[in-house]
C-alpha positions as CSV (number, residue, x, y, z in Angstrom):
1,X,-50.1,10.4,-14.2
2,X,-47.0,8.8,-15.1
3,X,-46.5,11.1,-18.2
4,X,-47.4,14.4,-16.1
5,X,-44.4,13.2,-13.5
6,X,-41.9,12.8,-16.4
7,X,-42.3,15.6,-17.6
8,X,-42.3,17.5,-14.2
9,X,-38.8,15.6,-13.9
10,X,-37.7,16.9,-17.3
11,X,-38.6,20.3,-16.7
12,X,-36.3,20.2,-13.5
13,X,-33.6,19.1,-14.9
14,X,-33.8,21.8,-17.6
15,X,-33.7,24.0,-14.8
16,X,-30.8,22.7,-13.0
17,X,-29.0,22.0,-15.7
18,X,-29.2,26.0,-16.8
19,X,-27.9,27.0,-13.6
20,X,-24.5,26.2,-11.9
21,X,-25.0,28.1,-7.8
22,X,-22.7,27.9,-4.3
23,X,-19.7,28.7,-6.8
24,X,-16.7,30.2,-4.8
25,X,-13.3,32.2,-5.8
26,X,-10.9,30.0,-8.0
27,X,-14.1,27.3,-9.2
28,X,-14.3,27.0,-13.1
29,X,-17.8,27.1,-14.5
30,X,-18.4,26.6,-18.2
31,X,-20.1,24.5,-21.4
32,X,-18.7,23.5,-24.4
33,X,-17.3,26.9,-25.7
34,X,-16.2,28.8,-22.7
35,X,-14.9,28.3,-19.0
36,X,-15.0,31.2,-16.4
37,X,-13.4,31.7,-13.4
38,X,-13.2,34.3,-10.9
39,X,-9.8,34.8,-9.5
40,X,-10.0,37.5,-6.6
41,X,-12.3,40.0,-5.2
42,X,-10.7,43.0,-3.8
43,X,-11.6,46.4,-2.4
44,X,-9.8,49.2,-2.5
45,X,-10.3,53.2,-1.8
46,X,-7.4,54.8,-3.7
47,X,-5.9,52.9,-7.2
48,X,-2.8,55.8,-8.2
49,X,-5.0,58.7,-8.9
50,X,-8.4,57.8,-8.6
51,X,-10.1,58.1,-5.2
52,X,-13.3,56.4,-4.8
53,X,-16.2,58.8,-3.6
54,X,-16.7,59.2,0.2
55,X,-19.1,56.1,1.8
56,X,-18.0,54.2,-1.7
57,X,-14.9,52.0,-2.6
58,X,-13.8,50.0,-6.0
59,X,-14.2,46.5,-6.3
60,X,-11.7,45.3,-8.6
61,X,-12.8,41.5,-9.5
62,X,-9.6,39.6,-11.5
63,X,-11.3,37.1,-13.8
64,X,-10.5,34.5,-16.8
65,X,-11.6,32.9,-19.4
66,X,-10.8,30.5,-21.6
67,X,-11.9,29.2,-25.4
68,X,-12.4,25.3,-25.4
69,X,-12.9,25.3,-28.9
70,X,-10.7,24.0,-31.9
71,X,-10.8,27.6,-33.6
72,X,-10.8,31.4,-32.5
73,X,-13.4,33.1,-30.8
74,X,-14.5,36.4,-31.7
75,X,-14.4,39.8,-30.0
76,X,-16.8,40.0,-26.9
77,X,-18.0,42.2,-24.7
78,X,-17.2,39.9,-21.3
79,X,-18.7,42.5,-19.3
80,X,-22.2,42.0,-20.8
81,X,-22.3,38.8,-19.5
82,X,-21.3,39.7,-15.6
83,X,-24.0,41.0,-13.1
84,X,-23.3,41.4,-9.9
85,X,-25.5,42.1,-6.9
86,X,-25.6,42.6,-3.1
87,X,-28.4,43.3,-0.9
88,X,-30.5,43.2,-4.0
89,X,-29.0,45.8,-5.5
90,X,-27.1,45.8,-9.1
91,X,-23.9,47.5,-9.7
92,X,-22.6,48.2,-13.1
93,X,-18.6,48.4,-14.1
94,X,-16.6,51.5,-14.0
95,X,-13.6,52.2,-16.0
96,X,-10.8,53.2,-13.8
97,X,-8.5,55.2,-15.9
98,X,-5.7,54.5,-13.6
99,X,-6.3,50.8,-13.1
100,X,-4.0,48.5,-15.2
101,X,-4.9,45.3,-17.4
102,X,-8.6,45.8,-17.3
103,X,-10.8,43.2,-19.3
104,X,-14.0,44.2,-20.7
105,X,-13.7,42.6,-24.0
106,X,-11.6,40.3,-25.7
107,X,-11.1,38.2,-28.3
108,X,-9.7,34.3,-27.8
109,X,-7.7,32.2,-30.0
110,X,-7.9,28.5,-30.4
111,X,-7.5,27.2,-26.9
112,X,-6.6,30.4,-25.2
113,X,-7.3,31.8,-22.1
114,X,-6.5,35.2,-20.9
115,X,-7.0,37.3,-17.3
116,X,-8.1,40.7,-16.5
117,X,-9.7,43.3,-13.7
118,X,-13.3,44.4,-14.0
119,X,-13.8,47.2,-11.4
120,X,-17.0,48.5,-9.7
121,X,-18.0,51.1,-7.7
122,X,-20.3,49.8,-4.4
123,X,-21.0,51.0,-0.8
124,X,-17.7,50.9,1.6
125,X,-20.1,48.6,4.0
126,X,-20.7,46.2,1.5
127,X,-18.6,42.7,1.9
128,X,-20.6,40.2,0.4
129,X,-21.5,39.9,-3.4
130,X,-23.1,37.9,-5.6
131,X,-22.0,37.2,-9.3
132,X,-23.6,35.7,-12.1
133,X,-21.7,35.0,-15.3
134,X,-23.7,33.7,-18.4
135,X,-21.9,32.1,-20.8
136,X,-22.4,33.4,-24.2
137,X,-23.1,30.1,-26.3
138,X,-24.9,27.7,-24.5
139,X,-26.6,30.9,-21.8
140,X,-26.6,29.0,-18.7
141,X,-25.7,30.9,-15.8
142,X,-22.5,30.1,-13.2
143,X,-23.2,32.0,-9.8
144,X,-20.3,32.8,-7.1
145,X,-20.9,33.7,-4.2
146,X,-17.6,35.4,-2.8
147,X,-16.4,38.0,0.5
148,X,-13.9,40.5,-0.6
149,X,-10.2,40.9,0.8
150,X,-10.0,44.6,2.0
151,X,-7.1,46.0,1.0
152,X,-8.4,50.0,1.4
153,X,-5.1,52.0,2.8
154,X,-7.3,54.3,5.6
155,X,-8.9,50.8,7.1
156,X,-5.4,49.3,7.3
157,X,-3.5,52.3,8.6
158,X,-5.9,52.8,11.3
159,X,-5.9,49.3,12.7
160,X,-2.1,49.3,12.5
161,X,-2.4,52.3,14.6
162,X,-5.2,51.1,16.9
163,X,-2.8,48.2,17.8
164,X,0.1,50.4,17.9
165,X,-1.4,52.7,20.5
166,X,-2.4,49.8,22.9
167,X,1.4,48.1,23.0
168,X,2.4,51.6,24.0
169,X,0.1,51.7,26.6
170,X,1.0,48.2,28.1
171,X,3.9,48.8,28.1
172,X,3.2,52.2,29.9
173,X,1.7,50.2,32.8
174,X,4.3,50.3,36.0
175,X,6.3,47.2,36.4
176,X,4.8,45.0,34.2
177,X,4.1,47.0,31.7
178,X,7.2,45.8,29.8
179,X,6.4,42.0,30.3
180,X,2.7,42.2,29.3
181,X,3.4,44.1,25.4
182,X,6.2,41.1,24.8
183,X,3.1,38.8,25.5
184,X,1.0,41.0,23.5
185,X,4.1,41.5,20.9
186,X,2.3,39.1,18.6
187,X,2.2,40.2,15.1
188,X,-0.4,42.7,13.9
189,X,-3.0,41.2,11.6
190,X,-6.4,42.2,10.4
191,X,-8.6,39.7,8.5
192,X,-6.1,37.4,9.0
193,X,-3.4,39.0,6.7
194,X,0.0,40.4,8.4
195,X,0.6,43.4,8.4
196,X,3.1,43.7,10.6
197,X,5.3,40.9,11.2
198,X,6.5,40.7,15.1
199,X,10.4,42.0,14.6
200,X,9.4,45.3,12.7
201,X,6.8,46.4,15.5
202,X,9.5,48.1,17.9
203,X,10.8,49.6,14.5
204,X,7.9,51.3,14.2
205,X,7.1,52.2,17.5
206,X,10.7,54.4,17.8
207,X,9.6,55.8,14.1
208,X,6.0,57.1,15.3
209,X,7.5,58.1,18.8
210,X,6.5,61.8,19.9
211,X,4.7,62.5,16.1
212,X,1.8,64.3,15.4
213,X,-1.4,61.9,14.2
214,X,-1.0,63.1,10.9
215,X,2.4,62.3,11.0
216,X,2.3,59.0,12.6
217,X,-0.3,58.0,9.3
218,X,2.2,58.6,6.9
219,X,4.7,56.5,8.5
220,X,2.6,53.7,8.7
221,X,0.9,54.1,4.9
222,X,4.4,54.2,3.8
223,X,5.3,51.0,5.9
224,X,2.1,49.2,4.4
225,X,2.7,50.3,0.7
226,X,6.6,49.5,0.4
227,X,5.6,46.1,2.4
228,X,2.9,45.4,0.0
229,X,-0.2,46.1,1.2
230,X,-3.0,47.7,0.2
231,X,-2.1,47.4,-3.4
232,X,-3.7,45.1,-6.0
233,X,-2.9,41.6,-6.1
């Protein structure tokens, strides 16, 4: 009895030992040989000239790794040893022609590390993701579990707009119309980002004044990209 329970115990800690879960953004996983981390998780609709399909964006994951050993590491294909899933559901990479300092493979000197994209192309619905990186050497698997920051230039516009359109309206009420919007004069976030800062949203209200919808868009994409947003961090 004694000998069946050791080695029940054994076999568990095999187990555990050949799996590293409830891993977040920024935690280092690794053995020996490697570490691994996942930087960011980002979606995005438009990266320069490529425009992900309609009901599909690009998630760009920045990742890095690192060689703990004493002498170089040869050339690897990282990406064979990154799955990711959601809803039970697999998605492989995608080059992006137009995406800079992507990292599929890579060779590592004597203590180095080094950082790079790895994009995808999943369902615009999809926030939630699960990765699993294996490391090459010793095979156990690190899993993160991560939400994405959504940095897609149509989502942000329109909310910026949405928010836009009620201050005018407040502030179109009679009488107190102007001292409800400087109540509601707060600045104008959206997943708890800033988009707009408080003293720039009369500036744009006088810039998108009497516009067409169109019009009023390209103001406020132009606002969001020269400020910053929706661009890769």
């Amino acid at each position: 009895m004694k000998r069946i329970l050791l080695g029940t115990m054994i076999i568990m800690l095999v187990a555990a030992t050949a799996c590293t879960s409830g891993l977040s953004q920024g935690d280092k996983s690794g053995d020996d040989t490697h570490e691994f981390s996942v930087l960011s998780a980002q979606i995005i609709d438009k990266i320069d000239q490529a425009i992900a399909s309609e009901g599909e964006v690009f998630l760009v994951l920045k990742y890095e790794v690192k060689n703990l050993r004493n002498q170089d590491d040869s050339y690897r294909e990282w990406t064979d040893q990154i799955k990711l899933e959601a809803k039970q559901e697999f998605y492989d990479p995608a080059f992006i022609e137009t995406l800079d300092s992507q990292m599929w493979a890579t060779s590592l000197l004597k203590n180095e590390k080094k950082a790079g994209y790895i994009a995808f192309t999943v369902p615009e619905d999809i926030r939630d993701f699960k990765l699993t990186f294996t490391l090459p050497t010793s095979e156990t698997e690190a899993v993160y579990q991560f939400s994405t920051v959504d940095k897609r230039i149509s989502v942000n516009t329109d909310y910026v707009l949405t928010r836009l359109g009620q201050i005018e309206r407040t502030k179109r009420i009679a009488l107190i119309g102007g001292l409800l919007a400087s109540f509601s004069n707060s600045p104008i976030r959206y997943l708890g980002a800033i988009l707009v800062p408080q003293e720039d949203i009369s500036g744009l209200l006088g810039q998108t004044e009497g516009l067409s919808e169109g019009a009023r868009r390209v103001v406020i994409e132009d606002y969001l990209i020269e400020h910053g947003h929706c661009r890769l961090e």
